[in-house]
N, C-alpha and C positions, 0 to 999 in steps of 0.2 A: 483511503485505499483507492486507487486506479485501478480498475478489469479494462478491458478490451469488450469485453463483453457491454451487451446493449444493458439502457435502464430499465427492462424487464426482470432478464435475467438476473441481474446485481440485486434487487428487490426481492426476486423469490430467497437469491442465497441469502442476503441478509435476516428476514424474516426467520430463514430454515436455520441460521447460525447465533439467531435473535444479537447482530450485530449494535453496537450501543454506540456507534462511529458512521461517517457518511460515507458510501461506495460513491466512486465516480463513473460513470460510462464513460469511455474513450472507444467506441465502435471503430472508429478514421483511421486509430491508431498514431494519430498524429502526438499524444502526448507522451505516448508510451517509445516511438520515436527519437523524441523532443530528450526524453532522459536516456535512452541508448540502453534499452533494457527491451525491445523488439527483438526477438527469434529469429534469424532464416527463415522458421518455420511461418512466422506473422502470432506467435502467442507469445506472452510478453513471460519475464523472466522475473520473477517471484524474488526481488530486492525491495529493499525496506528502506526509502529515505525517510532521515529525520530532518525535517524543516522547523527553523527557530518562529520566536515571532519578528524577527526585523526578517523575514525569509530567509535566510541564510541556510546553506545546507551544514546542519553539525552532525552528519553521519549517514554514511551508506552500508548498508549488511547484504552483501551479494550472498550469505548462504541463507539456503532455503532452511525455514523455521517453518513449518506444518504442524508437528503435535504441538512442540511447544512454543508456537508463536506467541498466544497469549501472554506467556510468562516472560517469555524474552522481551517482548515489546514495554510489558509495565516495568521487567529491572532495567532496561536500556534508557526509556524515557526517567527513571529516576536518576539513574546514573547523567545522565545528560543534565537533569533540573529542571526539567519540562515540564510547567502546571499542567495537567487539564481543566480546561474552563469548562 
C-alpha cells in the first residue's frame, strides 16, 4: 500500500489497523503521480493495483473498497493466483 502520507503517520495507522503488509510513504507524491491516481485536490485516489512477480500490472480496481477491502483484496489476489510469501 502507497499513502501520501509521511512514514509516521502510515505507522500509527498500521499499528491502529494492526496492518500484516508494508505501508509506503510517498509524502513528494511523486509515486502517486507516477500511477495517475493524484487528486486536483493532491490526495491520492484509493485504486488497488495488482503487481505480478515478473512486475507486471495484472489489475487495477479504481473503486473504492473501505469496509470491505480486506475481503476483496484476499478474493481478487486468489482469483488473480497470487501466493503471499
Amino acid at each position: 500500500m502507497v499513502s501520501v502520507d509521511d512514514a509516521d503517520t502510515n505507522k500509527k495507522f498500521a499499528e491502529q489497523e494492526q496492518a500484516d503488509f508494508p505501508l509506503l510513504s510517498d509524502p513528494t507524491k511523486t509515486t502517486a503521480n507516477a500511477y495517475g491516481v493524484l487528486s486536483a485536490s493532491g490526495v491520492a485516489k484509493r485504486w488497488m493495483f495488482f503487481i505480478g512477480p515478473d512486475a507486471k500490472i495484472l489489475h487495477i480496481e479504481t473503486v473504492g473498497h473501505t469496509a470491505d477491502a480486506g475481503e476483496f483484496l484476499a478474493n481478487k489476489l486468489e482469483e488473480l493466483k497470487v501466493k503471499k510469501k
